[in-house]
PyMOL commands that place a pseudoatom at each C-alpha (Angstrom):
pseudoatom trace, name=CA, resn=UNK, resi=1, chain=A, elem=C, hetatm=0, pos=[71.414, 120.160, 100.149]
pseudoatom trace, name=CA, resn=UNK, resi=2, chain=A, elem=C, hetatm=0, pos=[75.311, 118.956, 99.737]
pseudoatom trace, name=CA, resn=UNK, resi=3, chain=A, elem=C, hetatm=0, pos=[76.071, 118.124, 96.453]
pseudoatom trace, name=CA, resn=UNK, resi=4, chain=A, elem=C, hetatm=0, pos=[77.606, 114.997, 95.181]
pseudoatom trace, name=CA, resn=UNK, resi=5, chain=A, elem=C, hetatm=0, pos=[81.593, 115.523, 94.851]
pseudoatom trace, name=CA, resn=UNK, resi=6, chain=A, elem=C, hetatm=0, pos=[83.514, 115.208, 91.739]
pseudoatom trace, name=CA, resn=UNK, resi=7, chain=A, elem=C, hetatm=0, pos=[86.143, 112.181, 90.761]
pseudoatom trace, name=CA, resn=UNK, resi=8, chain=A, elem=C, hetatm=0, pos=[88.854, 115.073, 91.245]
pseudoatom trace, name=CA, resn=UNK, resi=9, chain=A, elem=C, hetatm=0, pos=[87.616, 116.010, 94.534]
pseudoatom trace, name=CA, resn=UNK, resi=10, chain=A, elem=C, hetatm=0, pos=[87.493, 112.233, 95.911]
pseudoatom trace, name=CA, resn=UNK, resi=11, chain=A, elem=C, hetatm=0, pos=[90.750, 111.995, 94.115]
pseudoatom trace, name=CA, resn=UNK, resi=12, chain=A, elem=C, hetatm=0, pos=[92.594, 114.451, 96.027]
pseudoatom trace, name=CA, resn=UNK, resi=13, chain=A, elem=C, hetatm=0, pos=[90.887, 113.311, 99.465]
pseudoatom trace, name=CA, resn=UNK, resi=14, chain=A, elem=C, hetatm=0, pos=[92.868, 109.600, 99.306]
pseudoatom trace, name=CA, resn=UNK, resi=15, chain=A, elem=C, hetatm=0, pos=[94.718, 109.392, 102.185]
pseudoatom trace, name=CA, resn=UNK, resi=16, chain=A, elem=C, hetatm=0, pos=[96.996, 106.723, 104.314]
pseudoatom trace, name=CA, resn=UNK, resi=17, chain=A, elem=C, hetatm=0, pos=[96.209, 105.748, 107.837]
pseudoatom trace, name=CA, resn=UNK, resi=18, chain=A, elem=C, hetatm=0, pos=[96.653, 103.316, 110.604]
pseudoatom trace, name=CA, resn=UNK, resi=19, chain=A, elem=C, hetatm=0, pos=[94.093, 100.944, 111.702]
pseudoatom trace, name=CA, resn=UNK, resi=20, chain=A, elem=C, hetatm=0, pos=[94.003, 102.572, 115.276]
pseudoatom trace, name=CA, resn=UNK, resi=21, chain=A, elem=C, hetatm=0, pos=[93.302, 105.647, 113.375]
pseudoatom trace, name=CA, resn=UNK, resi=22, chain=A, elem=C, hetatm=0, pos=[90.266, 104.107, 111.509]
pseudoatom trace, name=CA, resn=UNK, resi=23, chain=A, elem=C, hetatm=0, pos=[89.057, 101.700, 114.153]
pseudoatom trace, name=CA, resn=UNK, resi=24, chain=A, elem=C, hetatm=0, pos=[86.461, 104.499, 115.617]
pseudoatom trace, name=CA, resn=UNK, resi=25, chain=A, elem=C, hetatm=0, pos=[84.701, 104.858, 112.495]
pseudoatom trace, name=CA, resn=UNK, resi=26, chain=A, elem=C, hetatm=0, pos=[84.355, 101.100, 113.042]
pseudoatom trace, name=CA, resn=UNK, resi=27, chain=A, elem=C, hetatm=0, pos=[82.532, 101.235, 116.583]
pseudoatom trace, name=CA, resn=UNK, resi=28, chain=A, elem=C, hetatm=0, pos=[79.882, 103.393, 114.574]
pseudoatom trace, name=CA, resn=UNK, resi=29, chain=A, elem=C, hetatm=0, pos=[78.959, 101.090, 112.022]
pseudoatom trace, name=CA, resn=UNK, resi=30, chain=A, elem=C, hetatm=0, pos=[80.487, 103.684, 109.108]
pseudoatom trace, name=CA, resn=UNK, resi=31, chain=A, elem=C, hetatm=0, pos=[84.121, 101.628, 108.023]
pseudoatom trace, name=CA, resn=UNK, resi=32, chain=A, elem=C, hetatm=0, pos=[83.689, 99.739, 104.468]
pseudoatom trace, name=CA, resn=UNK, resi=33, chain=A, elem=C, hetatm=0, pos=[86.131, 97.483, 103.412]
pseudoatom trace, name=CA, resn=UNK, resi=34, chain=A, elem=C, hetatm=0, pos=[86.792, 97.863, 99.146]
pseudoatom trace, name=CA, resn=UNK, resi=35, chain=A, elem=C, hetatm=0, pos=[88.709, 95.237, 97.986]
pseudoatom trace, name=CA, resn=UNK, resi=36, chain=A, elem=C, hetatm=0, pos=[92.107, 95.821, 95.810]
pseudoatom trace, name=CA, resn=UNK, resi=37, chain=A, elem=C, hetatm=0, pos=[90.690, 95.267, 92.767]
pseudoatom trace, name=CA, resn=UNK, resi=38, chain=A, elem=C, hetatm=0, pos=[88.229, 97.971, 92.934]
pseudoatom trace, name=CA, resn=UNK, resi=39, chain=A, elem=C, hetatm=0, pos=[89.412, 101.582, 92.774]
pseudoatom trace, name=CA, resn=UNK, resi=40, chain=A, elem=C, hetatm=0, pos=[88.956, 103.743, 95.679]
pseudoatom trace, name=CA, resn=UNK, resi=41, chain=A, elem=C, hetatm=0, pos=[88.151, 106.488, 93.701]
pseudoatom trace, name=CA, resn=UNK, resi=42, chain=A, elem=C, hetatm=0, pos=[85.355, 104.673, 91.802]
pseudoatom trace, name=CA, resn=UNK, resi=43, chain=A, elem=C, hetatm=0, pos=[83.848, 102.904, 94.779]
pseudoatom trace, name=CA, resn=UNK, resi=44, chain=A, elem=C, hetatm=0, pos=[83.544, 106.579, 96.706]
pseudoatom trace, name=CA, resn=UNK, resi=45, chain=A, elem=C, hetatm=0, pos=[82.021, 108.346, 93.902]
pseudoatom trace, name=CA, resn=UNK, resi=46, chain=A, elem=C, hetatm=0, pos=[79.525, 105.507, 93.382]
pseudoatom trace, name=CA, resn=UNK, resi=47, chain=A, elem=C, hetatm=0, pos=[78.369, 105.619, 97.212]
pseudoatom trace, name=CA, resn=UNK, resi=48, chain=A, elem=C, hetatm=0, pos=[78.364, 109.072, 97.092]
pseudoatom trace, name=CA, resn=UNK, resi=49, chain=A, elem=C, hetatm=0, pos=[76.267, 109.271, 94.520]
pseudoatom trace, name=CA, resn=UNK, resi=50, chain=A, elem=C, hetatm=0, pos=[74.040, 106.668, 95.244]
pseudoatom trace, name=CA, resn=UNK, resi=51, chain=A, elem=C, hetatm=0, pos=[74.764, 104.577, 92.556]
pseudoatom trace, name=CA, resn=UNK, resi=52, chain=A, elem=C, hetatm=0, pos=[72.878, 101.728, 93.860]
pseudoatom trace, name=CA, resn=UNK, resi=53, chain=A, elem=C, hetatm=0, pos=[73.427, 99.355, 90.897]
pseudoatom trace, name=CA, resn=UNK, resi=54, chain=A, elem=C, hetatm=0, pos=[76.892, 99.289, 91.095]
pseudoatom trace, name=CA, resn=UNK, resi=55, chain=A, elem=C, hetatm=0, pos=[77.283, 99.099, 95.121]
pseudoatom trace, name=CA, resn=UNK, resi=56, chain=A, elem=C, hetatm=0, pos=[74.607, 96.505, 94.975]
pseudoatom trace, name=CA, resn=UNK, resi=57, chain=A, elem=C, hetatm=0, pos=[77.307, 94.430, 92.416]
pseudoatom trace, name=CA, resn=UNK, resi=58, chain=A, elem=C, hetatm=0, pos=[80.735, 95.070, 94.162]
pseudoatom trace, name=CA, resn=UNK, resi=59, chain=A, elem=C, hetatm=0, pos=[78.200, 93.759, 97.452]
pseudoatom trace, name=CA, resn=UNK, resi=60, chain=A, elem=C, hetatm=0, pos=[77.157, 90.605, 95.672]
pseudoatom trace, name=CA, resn=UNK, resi=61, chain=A, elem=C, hetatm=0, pos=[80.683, 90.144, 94.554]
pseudoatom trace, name=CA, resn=UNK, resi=62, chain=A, elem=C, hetatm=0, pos=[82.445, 90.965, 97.751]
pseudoatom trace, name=CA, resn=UNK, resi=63, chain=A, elem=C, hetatm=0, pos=[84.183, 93.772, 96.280]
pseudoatom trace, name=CA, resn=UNK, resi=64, chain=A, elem=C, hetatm=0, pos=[83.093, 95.956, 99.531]
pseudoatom trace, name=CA, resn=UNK, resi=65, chain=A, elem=C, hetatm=0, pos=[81.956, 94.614, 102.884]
pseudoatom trace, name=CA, resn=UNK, resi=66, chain=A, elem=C, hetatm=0, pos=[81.853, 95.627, 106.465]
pseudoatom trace, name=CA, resn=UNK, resi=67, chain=A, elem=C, hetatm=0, pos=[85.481, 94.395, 107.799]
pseudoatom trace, name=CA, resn=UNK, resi=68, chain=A, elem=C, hetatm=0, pos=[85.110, 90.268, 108.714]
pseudoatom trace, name=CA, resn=UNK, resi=69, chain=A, elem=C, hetatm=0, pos=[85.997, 88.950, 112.491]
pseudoatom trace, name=CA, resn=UNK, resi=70, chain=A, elem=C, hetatm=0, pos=[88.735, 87.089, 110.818]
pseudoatom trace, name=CA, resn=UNK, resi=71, chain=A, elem=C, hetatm=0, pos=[90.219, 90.657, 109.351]
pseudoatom trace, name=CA, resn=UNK, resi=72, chain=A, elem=C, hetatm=0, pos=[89.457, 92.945, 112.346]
pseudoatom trace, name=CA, resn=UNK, resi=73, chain=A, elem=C, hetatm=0, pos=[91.267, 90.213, 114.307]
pseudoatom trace, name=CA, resn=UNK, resi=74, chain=A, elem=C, hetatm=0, pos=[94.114, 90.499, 112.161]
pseudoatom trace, name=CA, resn=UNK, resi=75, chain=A, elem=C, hetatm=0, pos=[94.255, 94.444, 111.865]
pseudoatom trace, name=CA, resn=UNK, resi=76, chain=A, elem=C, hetatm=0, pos=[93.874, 94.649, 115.882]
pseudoatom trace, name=CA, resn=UNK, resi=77, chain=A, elem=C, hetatm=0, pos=[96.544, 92.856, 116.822]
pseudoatom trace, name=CA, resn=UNK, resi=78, chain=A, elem=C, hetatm=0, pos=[98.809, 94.938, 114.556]
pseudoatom trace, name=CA, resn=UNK, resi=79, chain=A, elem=C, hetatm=0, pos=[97.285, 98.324, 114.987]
pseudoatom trace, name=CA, resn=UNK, resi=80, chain=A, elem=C, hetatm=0, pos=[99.848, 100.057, 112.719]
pseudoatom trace, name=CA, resn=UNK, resi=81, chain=A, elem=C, hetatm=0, pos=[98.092, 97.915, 109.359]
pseudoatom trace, name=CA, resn=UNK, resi=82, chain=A, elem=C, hetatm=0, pos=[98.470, 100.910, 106.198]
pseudoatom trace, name=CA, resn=UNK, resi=83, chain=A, elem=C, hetatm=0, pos=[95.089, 101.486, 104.771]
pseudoatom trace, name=CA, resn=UNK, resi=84, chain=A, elem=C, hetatm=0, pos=[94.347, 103.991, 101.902]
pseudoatom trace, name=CA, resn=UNK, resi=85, chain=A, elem=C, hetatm=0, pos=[91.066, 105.112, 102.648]
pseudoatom trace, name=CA, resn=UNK, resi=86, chain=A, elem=C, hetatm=0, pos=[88.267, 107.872, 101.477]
pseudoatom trace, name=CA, resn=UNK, resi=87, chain=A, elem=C, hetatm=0, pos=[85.587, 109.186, 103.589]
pseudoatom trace, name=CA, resn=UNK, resi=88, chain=A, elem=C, hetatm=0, pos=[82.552, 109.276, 101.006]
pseudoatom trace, name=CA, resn=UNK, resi=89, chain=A, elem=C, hetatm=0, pos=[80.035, 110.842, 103.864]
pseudoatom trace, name=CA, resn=UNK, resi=90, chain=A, elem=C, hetatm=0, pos=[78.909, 108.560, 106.195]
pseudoatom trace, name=CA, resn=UNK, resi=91, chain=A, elem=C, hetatm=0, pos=[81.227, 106.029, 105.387]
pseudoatom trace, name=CA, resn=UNK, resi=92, chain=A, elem=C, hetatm=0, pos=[84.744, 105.861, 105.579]
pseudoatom trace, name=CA, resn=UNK, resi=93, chain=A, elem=C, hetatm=0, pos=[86.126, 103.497, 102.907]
pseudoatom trace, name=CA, resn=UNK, resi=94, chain=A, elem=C, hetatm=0, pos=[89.356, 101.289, 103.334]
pseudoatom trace, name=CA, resn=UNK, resi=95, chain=A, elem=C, hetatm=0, pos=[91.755, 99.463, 101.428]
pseudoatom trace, name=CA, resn=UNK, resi=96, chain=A, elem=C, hetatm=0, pos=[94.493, 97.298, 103.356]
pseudoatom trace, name=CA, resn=UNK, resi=97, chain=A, elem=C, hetatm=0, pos=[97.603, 97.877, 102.353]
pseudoatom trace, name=CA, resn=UNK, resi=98, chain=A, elem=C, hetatm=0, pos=[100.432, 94.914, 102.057]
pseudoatom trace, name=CA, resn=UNK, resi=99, chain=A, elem=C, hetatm=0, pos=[103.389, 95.605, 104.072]
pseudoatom trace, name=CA, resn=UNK, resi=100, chain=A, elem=C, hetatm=0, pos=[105.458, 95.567, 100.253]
pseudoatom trace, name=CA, resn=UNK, resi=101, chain=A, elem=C, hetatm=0, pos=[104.283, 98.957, 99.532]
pseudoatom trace, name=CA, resn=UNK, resi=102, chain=A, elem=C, hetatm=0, pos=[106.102, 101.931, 100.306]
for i in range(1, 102): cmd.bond("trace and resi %d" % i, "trace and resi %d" % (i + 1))
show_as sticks, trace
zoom trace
């Protein structure tokens, strides 16, 4: 049995990538979009430790999603979008970065 990992774990598994990096976990169904407002972090901990109450909320709310038509339009026809993103096993959580941030 795998145990749930710690804040400090997820913490130090944040990493950058490019959309054509990320776009495979896509074709399996496992990319989650978690919006700005929500911390990484907080969002990965909570799937990871099936904190249903909370991922049901940040679904209701939008705060995560499965990437929209109008986005994966967007983030294919510039492949080299930033993204922060998390893998909290099986999914692989993203958040877009703007092109302002270094």
């Amino acid at each position: 049995m795998t145990s749930t990992p710690t804040r400090e774990e997820l913490t130090l598994n944040v990493d950058m990538a490019r959309w054509e990096w990320l776009r495979p976990h896509l074709e399996r169904g496992g990319l989650v979009v978690v919006s700005p407002e929500l911390d990484l972090v907080a969002a990965g901990f909570s799937i990871a430790g099936d904190d249903s109450a909370a991922v049901s909320s940040w679904i209701a709310t939008g705060r995560i999603a499965k990437p929209s038509a109008a986005q994966l339009f967007d983030w294919d026809a510039e492949p080299d979008t930033p993204f922060r993103f998390l893998v909290a096993a099986p999914y692989v959580l993203i958040q877009p970065l703007s092109p302002l941030v270094s």
